[in-house]
N, C-alpha and C positions, 0 to 999 in steps of 0.2 A: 045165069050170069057167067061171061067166059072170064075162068082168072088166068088162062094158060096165055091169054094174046096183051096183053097187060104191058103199060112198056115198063121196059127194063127186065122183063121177068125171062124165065129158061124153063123149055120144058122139063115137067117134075117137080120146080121150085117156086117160093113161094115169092111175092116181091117186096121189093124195097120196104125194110121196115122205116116207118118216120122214126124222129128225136124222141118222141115219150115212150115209144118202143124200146130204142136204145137205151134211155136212162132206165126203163126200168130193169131192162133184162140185166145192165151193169148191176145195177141196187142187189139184185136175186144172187148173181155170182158172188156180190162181194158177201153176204148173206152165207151163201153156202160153205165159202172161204172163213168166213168166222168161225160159223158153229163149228165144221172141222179142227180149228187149231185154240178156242175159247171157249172154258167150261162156265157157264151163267153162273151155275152154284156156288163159284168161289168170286165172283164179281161183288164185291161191297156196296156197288152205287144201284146194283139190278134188284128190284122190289117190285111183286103183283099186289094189287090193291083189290080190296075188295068187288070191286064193279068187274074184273077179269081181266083187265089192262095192265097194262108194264107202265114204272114208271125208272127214269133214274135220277136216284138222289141229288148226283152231281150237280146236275142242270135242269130238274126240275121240270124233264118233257116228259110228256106222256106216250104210250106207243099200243098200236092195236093187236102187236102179232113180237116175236122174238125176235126175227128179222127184219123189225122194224127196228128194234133197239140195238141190234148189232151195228145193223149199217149206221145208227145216231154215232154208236162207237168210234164207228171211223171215223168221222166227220171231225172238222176243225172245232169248233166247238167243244166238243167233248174233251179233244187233246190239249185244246188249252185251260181247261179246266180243271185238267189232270197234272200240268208243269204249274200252275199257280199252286196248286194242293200242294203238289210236292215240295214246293221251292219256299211255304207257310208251314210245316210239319220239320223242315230241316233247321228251319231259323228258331221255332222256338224248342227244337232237343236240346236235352241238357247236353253237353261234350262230354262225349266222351274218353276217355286214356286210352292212350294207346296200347296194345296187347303187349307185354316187353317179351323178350327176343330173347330168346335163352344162349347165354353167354356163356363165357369161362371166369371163372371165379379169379382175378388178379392178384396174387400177392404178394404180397410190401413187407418187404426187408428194411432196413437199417442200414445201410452201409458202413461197412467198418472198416474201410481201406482196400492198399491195395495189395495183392499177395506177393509173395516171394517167388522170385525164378532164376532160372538156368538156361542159358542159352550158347547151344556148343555145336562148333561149323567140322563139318568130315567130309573127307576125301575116301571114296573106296582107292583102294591101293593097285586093285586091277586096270579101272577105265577111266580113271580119273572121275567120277561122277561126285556132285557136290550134292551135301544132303547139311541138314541142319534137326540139331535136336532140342527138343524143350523140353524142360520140368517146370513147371509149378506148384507150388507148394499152397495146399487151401487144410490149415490146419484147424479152424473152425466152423470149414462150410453146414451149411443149414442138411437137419437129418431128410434122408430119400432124396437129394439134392446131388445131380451127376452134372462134372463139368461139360462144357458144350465150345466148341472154336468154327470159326468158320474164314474164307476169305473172303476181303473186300477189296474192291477196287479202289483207285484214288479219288474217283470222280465220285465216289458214294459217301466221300467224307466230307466234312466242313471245315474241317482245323488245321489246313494246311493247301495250299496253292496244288491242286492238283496236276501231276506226272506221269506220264505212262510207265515211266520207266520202272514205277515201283506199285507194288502192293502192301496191303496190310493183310496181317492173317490176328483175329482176335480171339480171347478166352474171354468167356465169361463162366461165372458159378455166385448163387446168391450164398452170405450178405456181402460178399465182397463187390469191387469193384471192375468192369470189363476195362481190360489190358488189352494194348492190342502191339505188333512188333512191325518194321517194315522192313521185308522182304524185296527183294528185285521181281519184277512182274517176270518172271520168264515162266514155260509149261509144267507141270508139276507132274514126276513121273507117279502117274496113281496103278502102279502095277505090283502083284501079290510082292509081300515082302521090301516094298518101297516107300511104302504111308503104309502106318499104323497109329493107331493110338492106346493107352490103356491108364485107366483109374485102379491106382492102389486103395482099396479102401482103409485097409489096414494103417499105412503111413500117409494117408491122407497127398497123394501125392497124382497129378494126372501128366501121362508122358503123353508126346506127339513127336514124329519124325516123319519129315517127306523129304524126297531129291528131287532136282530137279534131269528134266529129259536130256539128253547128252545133244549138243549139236553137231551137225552134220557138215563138216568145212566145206566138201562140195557143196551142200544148199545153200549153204551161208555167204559162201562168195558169190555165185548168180554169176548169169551172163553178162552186164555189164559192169563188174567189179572187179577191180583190180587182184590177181592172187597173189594171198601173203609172202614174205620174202624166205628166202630158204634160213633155214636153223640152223645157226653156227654151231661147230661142234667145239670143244677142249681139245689142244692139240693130244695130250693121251689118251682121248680117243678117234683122234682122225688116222692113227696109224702113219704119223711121220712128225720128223723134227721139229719145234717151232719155229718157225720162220722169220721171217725181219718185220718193219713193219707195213702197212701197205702202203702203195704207190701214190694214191692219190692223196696222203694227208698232208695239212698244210705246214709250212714251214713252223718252227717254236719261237715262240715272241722275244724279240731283242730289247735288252735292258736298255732302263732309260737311259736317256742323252747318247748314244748312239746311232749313229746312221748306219741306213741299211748297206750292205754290202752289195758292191757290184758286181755282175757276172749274169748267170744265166737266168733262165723263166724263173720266180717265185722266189727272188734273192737269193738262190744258190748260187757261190762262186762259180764261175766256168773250168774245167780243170785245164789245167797248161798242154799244149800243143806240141807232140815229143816227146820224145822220154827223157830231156835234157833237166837239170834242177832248175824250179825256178826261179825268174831276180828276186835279190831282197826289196823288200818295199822300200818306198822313196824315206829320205830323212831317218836310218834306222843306223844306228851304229852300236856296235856292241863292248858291255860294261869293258872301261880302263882304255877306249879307242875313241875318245871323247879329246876332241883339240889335236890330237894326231891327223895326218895324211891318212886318206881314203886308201887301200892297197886295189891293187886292181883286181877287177870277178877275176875269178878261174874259166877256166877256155872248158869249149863245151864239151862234152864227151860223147863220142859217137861207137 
């Protein structure tokens, strides 16, 4: 018989396997693919019967060989045999608690108010830098119990229309109650010697003190801001006399029922023209020349 001239075939090779070829050589791989990665001996449903055949429990087939039963394994049937088992096994477990989660132990104070404080505003004397200092007084706080402060911002709070413009900075220590103070939001200089804090234990007393960062007038004006106006100084230290007053201020308000006077810009009289003296105003005669003849002005003087 020639199997070399065979159609479809190549020499050396064998030909065209049919479909039950195929299925079975699949069935064998997948077989081999099992026993590789699934030990029988711990399969619960795999049991040989006495006649020398497999059976499994599950589903109740029989099988001639191991890799008969594995490849049943795969099979639809078997897997849904397997999600019904499982989904019958979880329904009727008892529930169980959940494993609880090791936590921190909370503990509950009492509150008994609120404490007592200090609060005092400084200027260093050198740069001007503004700092702020606090005491609080916790003359009952709870034994191993260290005060704690922190800042908050305004947006973190509930009990007030929030601000940028400002912060809170609070204390708290148990059984008392957290206090908190509001600050202006600006940088907080946190540089050695600028913020510290320290708990007295002895007088039951916890300090804090921070400044804040100095600004920087050039930053602070920016390219499109206006620069502030120059600093007027005291004439005893401008090094000269004091002066009159300035040019541009407005005239001093004229008592009632008076009219303004006429003359120049800004109701200043105009001064007279000459150095000759000038007329008396209209209608003006002077005390004991009342009902007498007017004498005539005096001739002008040149």
């Amino acid at each position: 018989m020639d199997f070399q001239n065979r159609v479809g075939s190549k020499t050396g090779g064998g030909g065209p396997a049919s479909a039950s070829e195929s299925n079975r050589d699949r069935r064998e791989r997948l077989a081999a693919l099992a026993a590789e990665t699934i030990d029988l001996q711990k399969d619960p449903y795999f049991m040989r019967n006495h006649l020398g055949t497999y059976e499994c429990k599950l589903c109740l087939t029989l099988h001639n060989n191991e890799a008969s039963y594995l490849a049943h394994t795969q099979g639809k049937k078997h897997q849904s045999n397997l999600a019904r088992r499982a989904a019958k096994e979880a329904k009727e477990a008892p529930v169980q608690p959940a494993p609880q989660k090791a936590g921190v132990d909370i503990k509950k104070f009492v509150k008994i108010g609120r404490p007592g404080y200090r609060v005092t505003k400084q200027r260093d004397a050198e740069n001007g830098q503004q700092s702020l200092l606090f005491e609080v007084d916790y003359p009952e706080i709870a034994e191993g119990v260290v005060p704690r402060h922190r800042f908050m911002s305004a947006y973190e709070q509930k009990v007030e229309p929030p601000d940028r413009k400002w912060q809170y900075l609070l204390f708290a220590a148990e059984p008392y109650e957290t206090i908190s103070f509001k600050v202006p939001s600006r940088e907080v200089d946190k540089s050695e010697g600028r913020f510290w804090s320290h708990w007295n234990k002895e007088t039951k007393e916890f300090f804090l003190q921070f400044s804040f960062k100095l600004i920087d007038p050039a930053k602070q004006g920016g390219p499109g801001k206006p620069a502030p106006p120059p600093a007027l100084l005291p004439p005893h230290l401008s090094g000269g006399r004091p002066g009159g007053p300035p040019p541009n201020l407005p005239p001093p308000p004229m008592p009632p029922g008076s009219a303004p006077p006429m003359g120049g810009p800004g109701g200043v009289p105009a001064p007279p023209m000459g150095g000759g003296v000038p007329p008396p105003p209209p209608n003006f005669l002077p005390r004991g020349m009342q009902g007498r003849d007017m004498p005539p002005p005096p001739p002008q003087m040149r």
